[in-house]
C-alpha positions in Angstrom: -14.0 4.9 -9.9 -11.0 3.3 -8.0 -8.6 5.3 -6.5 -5.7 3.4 -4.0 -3.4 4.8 -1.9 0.0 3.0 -1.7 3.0 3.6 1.1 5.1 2.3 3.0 4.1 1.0 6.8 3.3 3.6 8.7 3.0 6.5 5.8 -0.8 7.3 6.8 -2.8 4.8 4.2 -5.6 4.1 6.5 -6.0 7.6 7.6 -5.8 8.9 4.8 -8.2 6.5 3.2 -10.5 7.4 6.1 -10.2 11.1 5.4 -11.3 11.1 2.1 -13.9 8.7 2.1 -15.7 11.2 4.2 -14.7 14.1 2.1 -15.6 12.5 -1.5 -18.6 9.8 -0.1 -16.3 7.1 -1.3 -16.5 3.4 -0.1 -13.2 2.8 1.6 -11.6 -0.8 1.8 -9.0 -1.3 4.3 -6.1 -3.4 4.3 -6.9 -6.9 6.1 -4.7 -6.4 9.3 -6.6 -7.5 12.0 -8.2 -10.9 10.4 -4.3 -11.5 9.3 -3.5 -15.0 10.5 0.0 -14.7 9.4 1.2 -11.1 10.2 2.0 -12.0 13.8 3.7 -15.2 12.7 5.7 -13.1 10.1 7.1 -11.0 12.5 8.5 -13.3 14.8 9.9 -15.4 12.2 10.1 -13.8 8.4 12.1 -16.6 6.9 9.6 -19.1 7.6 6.3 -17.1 6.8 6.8 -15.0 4.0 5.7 -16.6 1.0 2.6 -17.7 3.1 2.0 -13.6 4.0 2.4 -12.8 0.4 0.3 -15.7 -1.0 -2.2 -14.3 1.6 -2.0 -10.6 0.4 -2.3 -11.3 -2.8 -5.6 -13.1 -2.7 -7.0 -10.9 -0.5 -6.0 -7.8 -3.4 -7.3 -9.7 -6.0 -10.3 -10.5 -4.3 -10.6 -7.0 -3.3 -10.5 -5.4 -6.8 -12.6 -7.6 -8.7 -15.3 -7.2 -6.0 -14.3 -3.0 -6.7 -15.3 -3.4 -10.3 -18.1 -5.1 -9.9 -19.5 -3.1 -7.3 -19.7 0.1 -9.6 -18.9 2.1 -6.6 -16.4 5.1 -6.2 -13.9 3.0 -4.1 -10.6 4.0 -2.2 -8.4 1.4 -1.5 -6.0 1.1 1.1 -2.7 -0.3 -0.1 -2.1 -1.7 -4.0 -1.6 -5.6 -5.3 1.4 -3.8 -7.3 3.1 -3.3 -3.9 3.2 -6.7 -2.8 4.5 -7.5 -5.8 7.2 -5.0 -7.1 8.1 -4.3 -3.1 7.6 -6.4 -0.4 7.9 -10.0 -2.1 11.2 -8.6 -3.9 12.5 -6.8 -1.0 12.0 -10.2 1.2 14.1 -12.2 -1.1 16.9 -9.9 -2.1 16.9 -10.3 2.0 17.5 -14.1 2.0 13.8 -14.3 3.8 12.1 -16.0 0.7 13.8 -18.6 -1.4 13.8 -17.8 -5.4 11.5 -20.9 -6.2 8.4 -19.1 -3.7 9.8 -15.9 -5.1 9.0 -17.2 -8.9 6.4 -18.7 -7.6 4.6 -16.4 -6.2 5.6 -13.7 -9.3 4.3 -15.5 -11.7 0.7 -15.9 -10.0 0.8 -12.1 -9.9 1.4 -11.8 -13.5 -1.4 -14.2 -14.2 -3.4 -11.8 -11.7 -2.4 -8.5 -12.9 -3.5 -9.9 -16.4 -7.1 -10.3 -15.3 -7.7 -6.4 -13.6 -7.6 -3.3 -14.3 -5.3 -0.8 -12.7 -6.5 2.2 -10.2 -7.8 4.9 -11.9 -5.5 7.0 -9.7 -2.7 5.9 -7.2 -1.6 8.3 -4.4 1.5 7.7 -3.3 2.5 8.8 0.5 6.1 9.4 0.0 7.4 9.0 3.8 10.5 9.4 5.5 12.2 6.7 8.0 11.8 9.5 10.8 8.0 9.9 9.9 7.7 6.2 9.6 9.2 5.1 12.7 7.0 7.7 14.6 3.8 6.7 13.1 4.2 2.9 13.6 5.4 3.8 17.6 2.2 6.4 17.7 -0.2 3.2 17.0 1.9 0.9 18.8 0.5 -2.0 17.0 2.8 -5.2 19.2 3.5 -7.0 16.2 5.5 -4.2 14.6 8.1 -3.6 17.8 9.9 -5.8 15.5 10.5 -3.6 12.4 14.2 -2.6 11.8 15.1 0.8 10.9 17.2 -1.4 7.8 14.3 -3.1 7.0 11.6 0.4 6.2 14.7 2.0 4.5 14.8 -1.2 1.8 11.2 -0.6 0.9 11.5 3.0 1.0 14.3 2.4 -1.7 12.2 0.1 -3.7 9.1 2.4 -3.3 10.7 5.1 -5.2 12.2 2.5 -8.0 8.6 1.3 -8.2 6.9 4.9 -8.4 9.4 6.0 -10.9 8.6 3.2 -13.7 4.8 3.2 -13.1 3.0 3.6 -16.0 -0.5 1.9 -15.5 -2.1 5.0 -15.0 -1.8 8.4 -12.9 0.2 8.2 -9.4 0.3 11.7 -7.8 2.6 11.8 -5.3 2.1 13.3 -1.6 5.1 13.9 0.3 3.9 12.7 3.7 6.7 14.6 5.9 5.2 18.2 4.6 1.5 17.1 5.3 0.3 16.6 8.8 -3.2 16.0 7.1 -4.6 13.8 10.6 -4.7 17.4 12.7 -4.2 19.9 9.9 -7.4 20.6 8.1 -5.6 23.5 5.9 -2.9 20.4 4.7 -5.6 18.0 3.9 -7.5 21.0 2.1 -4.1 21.0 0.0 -3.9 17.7 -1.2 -7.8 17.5 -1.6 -7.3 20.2 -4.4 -4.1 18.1 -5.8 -6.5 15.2 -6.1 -9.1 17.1 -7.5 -7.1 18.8 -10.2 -5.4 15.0 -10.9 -9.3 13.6 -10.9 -10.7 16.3 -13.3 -8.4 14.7 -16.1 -10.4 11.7 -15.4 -13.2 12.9 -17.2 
């Protein structure tokens, strides 16, 4: 079983992730952040390194889900190839920080990509706020994300929704992150354990 958890930065993938792979027993897989060699370059200079981060992102999904599958395991995933591409990549061009031959480019790898996997058997999508986002980033206070305009998380917020709205792969149950303070509260994560559970019972 795959489950993934998509968001925008700073929504509470990781923890969340982390959360219920000790609830459930399920493998987690964590976004590549730290081993990034282009993340820090990105954020000092997005016009330059953005079809490099993508390219990079993409590979490492792929490679993530097709060693998912043929593990056998139940596997949460933190963060979904359809992201990069229906969000980020898109977002980063419409912003003049990609040109439309890497944008094309690197679209039409994805397609060949998405041909080849299957989809998560469930998505849960962390529905976040600016407000909640901005005060998550500062509360990890990761360096290389001082640099993240308020302008910028509002454009993928916008193209989150677009994205979550016209998904039809499979099931996406969505978690409105602002009511849930599932890090501290046990009763909230109680909550959207029993959302996932009802969502996961259809599974079977």
């Amino acid at each position: 079983m795959h489950i993934a958890i998509a968001g925008n930065i700073g929504s509470g993938k990781t923890t969340l992730a982390g959360l219920l792979s000790k609830h459930y027993g399920w493998e987690a897989h964590y976004e590549d952040v730290d081993d990034n060699p282009y993340l820090n370059d990105f954020y000092e200079d997005m016009q330059r390194w953005s079809f490099n981060l993508q390219i990079y992102f993409l590979n490492s999904r792929f490679s993530q889900i097709v060693e998912i599958r043929k593990s056998g395991k139940a596997v949460i995933q933190d963060r979904t190839i359809y992201e990069d591409a229906y969000i980020f990549a898109p977002n980063l061009h419409s912003m003049g920080l990609m040109s439309t031959r890497d944008f094309e480019n690197y679209f039409t790898l994805f397609n060949l990509m998405s041909s080849l996997i299957q989809p998560p058997d469930l998505i849960l999508y962390l529905r976040a706020s600016v407000p909640t986002l901005v005060n998550q980033i500062q509360k990890r206070g990761r360096k290389y994300e001082n640099n993240i305009r308020l302008d910028y998380l509002k454009r993928l917020n916008e193209r989150y929704e677009a994205w979550a709205e016209s998904y039809n792969l499979g099931k996406m149950l969505v978690i409105p992150a602002d009511d849930y303070d599932f890090p501290s509260n046990p009763e909230h994560l109680r909550a959207i354990i029993d959302k996932i559970n009802a969502e996961l019972h259809g599974l079977f």
